[in-house]
N, C-alpha and C positions, 0 to 999 in steps of 0.2 A: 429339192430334196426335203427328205422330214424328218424335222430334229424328235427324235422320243421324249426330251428332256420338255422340250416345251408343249409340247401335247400333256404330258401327265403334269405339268406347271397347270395348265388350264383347267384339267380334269377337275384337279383336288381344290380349285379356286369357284369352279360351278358348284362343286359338292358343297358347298359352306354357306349356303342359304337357309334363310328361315329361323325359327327361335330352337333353342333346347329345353330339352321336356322341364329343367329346373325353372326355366325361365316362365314358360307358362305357367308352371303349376305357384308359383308367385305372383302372377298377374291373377291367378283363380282366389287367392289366400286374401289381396286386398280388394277384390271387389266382391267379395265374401263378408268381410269387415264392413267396406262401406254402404253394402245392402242390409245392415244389420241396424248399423246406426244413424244412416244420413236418411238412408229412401224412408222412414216412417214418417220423419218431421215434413215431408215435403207434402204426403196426402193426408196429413192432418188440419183439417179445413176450419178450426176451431182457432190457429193462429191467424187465419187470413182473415178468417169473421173479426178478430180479436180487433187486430191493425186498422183494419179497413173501419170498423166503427170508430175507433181513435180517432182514426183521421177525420172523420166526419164531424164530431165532436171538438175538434179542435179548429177546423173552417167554421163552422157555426159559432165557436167562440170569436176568433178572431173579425167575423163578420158583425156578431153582435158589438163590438170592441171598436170598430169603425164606424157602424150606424149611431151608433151614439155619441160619438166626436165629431160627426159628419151633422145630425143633425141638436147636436147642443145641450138632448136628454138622456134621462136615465132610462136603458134597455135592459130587459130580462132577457135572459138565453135559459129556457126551460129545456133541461136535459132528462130522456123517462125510456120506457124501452115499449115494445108491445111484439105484436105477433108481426105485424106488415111497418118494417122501417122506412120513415120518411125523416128526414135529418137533409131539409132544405132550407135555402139561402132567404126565405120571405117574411118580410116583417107585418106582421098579422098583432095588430092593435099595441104595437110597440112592445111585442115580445119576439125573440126568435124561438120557433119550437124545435128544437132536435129531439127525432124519436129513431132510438135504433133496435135492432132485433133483438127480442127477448133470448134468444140464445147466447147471449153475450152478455155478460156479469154488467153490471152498472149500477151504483145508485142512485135513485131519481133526485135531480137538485135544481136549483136556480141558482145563476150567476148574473150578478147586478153590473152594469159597469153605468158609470156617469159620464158628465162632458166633457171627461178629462183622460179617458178609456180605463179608469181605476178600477178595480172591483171596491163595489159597494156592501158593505164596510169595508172599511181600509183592511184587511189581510190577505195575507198571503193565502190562497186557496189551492188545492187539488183534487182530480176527480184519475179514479181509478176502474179502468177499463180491461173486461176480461179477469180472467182468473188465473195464479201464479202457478207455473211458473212463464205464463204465454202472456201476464197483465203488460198495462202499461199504462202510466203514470201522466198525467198531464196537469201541470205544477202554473198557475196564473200569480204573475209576481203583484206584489204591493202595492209598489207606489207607478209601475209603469205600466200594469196590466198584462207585460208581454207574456204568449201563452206559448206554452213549449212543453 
């Protein structure tokens, strides 16, 4: 036998699929918002130049910082920029050279470190890489050298 009751049970249970137009048109409002504000930052290739030099900049400290406790003297780490970056790990007549891309902000400097990985002279030093609000900061402490 067929109950009518449970047929139109089933009926209005199949009908109830899928979103309502409010709901989409809210799903439309915030990926509306976050194509406005999020998707620019991510193909702006001027944060990752930015970063990515830091980082490099800060291996080559760290490296210059080792070579010099490692081998007893005082290292330069020449930091400068140019058109073709090289900001590699070789000690070339007891300097390390870091060169990063001239499209990315940097002051040209020398950091000394002795036998002790101190920056020479004793202060506190930092080198600022990139330009605000995408810079960032790499702070070389005093008396321990550690670079961060």
């Amino acid at each position: 036998m067929h109950n009518p009751m449970r047929h139109s049970f089933h009926s209005s249970e199949a009908g109830q699929r899928g979103f309502t137009l409010i709901e989409l048109i809210m799903v439309m409002v915030i990926v509306g918002i976050l194509a406005v504000f999020v998707v620019p930052r991510f193909f702006d290739v001027n944060i990752f130049q930015s970063r990515g030099a830091a980082d490099q900049v800060k291996a080559a400290l760290r490296y210059g910082q080792k070579i010099a406790i490692a081998q007893h003297r005082n290292v330069d780490v020449a930091i400068s920029s140019a058109a073709i970056s090289d900001c590699g790990t070789e000690l070339v007549g007891g300097n390390v050279n870091c060169v990063i891309s001239d499209s990315v902000a940097v002051t040209a400097q020398t950091v000394t470190f002795n036998a002790l990985g101190q920056p020479v002279p004793n202060a506190a030093g930092s080198i600022v890489i990139g330009v605000a609000p995408n810079d960032t900061t790499i702070i070389i402490e005093v008396e321990t050298g550690y670079v961060h």
